[in-house]
Steps between C-alpha positions, in 0.01 A plus 500: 500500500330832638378729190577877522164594530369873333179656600262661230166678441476324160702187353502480113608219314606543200714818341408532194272834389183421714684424788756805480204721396246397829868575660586854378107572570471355854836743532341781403223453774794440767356088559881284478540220329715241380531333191683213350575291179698204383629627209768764520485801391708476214323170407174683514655826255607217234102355463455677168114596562316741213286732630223663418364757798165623572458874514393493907840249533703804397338739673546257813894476438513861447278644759645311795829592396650170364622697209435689221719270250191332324432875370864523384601156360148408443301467192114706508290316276199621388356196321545229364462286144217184449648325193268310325407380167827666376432870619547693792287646723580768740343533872519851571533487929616872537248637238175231644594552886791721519729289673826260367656145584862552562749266360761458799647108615359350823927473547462870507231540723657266768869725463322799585328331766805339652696777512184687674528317766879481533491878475207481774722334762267153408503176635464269237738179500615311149588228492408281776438133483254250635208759544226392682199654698330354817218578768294722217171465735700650769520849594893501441565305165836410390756472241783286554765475249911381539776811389822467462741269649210302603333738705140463579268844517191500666240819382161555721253709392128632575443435119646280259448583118574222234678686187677181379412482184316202330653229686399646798546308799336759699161409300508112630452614840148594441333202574366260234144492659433876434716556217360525125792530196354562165693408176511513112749357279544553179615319247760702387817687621705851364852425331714796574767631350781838571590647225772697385332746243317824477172531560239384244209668696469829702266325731382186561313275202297203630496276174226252434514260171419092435823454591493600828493854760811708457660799759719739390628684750817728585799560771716717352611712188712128389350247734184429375230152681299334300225173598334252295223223533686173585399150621606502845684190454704648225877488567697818467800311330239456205493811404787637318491835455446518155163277522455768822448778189349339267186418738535839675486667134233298384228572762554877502513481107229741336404708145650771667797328482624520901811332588703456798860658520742156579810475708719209690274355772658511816216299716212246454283328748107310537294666709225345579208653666196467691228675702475425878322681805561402877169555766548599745743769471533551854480226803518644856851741506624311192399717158619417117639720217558526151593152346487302833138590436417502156679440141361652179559440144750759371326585209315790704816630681296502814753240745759758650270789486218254706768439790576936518073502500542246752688631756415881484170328685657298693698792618253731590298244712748389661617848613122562649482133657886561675444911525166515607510131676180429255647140420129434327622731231673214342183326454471769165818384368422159332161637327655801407781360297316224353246740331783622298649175480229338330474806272861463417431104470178585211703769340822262462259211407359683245782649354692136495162324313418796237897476406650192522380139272361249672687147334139360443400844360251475155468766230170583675744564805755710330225759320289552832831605636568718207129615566583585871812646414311758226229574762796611727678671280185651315308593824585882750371249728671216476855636434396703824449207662835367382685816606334532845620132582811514369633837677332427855179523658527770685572467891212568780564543856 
């Protein structure tokens, strides 16, 4: 069967943010491209993802004229609470660095930037099947995929970007014999809940106790998420919802008597975690993104905003190597993103070991964290720290 064949300056797969993001970007510099998914858009919308964005990520959706909606239906935080030892501790971001995290769902972020490029006139294709990618050492790689009624698409392109998240299959064409992957498990996972209830914070409150880490975090006025330390091979049908709020109350528990507000709970899960970098991140005209590329624990709310870091580089070389015909421009991109990467990687590492219980963790354990914790809290310089990781390292050129 002949393919209906499309011809493209740049072939992205994968549609979620990073991949409609180097999209709207390449756009604005007039390069074409193409992008396409297996999920459909509506299947993509219903992925409840929180969201916690760097202050260069909204400055990135707003500036290039995704939209301005984070600054309406957003939520500007300007710090956040380390629980421990049964007292609160406030990180003061807009008072230590003047900048805030904003509280706005990945779902969001990937509306906007859907309906950016529907608005733009772009090409981006949902749900397609069978996605595959071929002659990546070539100087026209391609995606084929099937459509509709059995169709099958052919896409060539002078460069093919891997946005596919962290199954990538674009990542297994680098080959084995020059490729490094670096991974950490740990041995723990998040349980999550949605709840109906108002908030019991104003910001967010990263809880640390015996029992286990603790996240309180917010959506809404009534719709309210919430995370605690679980084995990862806990089952969610274990966990009733009363036992849910008895262990959530109990770790946040304090002499200053703070409580959470309860409601129904409308949605549990397991989410296990882990940290994972992919070297190279380019090979020839094939070049990775966002979770195709790396996966961070979410304790650091670093993942989405890494992917927006990710290709705002990738977008600017690969305007001077197509532009300027400078194709050794690329060469920047890989060492360039990693630097922040790795940052991102220590900063979420960090963040994931001072907070969470290890299951083989001693007294001895559990007061050097406290100690850590109190240095952090205690220190200009370390709750600096804290706040300059948390809301971004800022971008350089």
């Amino acid at each position: 069967m002949n393919a209906n064949v499309t011809n493209t300056t740049v072939g992205i797969v994968g549609g979620g943010p990073a991949g409609l993001m180097l999209s709207h970007l390449l756009a604005i510099a007039g390069i074409p491209s193409v992008v396409v998914d297996n999920r459909t858009r509506l299947d993509i919308e219903r992925t409840v993802r929180a969201g916690i964005l760097e202050a260069d990520s909204v400055r990135l959706l707003v500036d290039t004229g995704v939209s301005d909606r984070v600054h309406r239906d957003g939520v500007a935080h300007d710090g956040i609470d380390l629980r421990f030892g049964g007292a609160s501790h406030r990180i003061a971001f807009k008072a230590l660095i003047g900048e805030s995290a904003w509280l706005y769902p990945q779902t969001d972020v990937f509306i906007d930037l859907a309906d950016a490029r529907a608005r733009d006139g772009g090409d981006v294709r949902f749900g397609v099947t069978n996605t595959r990618v071929i002659d990546v050492t070539r100087d026209r790689p391609g995606i084929l995929y099937d459509g509709g009624n059995g169709t099958a698409h052919e896409i060539r392109c002078d460069y093919l970007v891997g946005a596919d998240g962290s199954r990538s299959i674009c990542r297994l064409e680098v080959p084995e014999s020059i490729r490094t992957h670096y991974f950490r498990e740990y041995p723990f996972a998040w349980f999550g809940i949605l709840t109906e209830a108002p908030k019991s914070a104003t910001e967010l409150v990263y809880n640390h106790s015996a029992r286990g880490f603790a996240l309180i975090s917010q959506r809404t006025e009534t719709l309210q998420r919430m995370y605690f330390q679980c084995d990862p091979s806990d089952r969610i049908d274990a966990w009733s919802d009363d036992r849910i709020w008895d262990e959530l109350q109990t770790r946040v528990a304090g002499a200053d008597g703070f409580s959470l507000n309860e409601g129904p709970i409308t949605s549990k899960a397991v989410l296990p975690f882990r940290s994972f970098v992919a070297e190279p991140m380019r090979y020839g005209r094939l070049l990775l993104a966002g979770d195709a590329a790396h996966t961070v624990p979410p304790t650091g709310a670093k993942g989405l905003n890494l992917a927006l870091a990710d290709v705002r580089v990738l977008a600017e070389l690969l305007e001077r190597a197509i532009l300027s015909k400078d194709d050794d421009a690329l060469d920047e991109y890989g060492p360039r993103a990693l630097e922040r990467v790795w940052k991102a990687q220590h900063f979420s590492y960090w963040m994931t070991t001072m907070l969470h219980t290890l299951p083989s963790a001693t007294d001895f354990d559990l007061r050097r964290q406290l100690g850590e914790l109190s240095s952090v809290a205690g220190s200009v310089a370390g709750s600096t720290y804290l706040a300059e990781g948390y809301t971004g390292w800022p971008a350089r050129s």
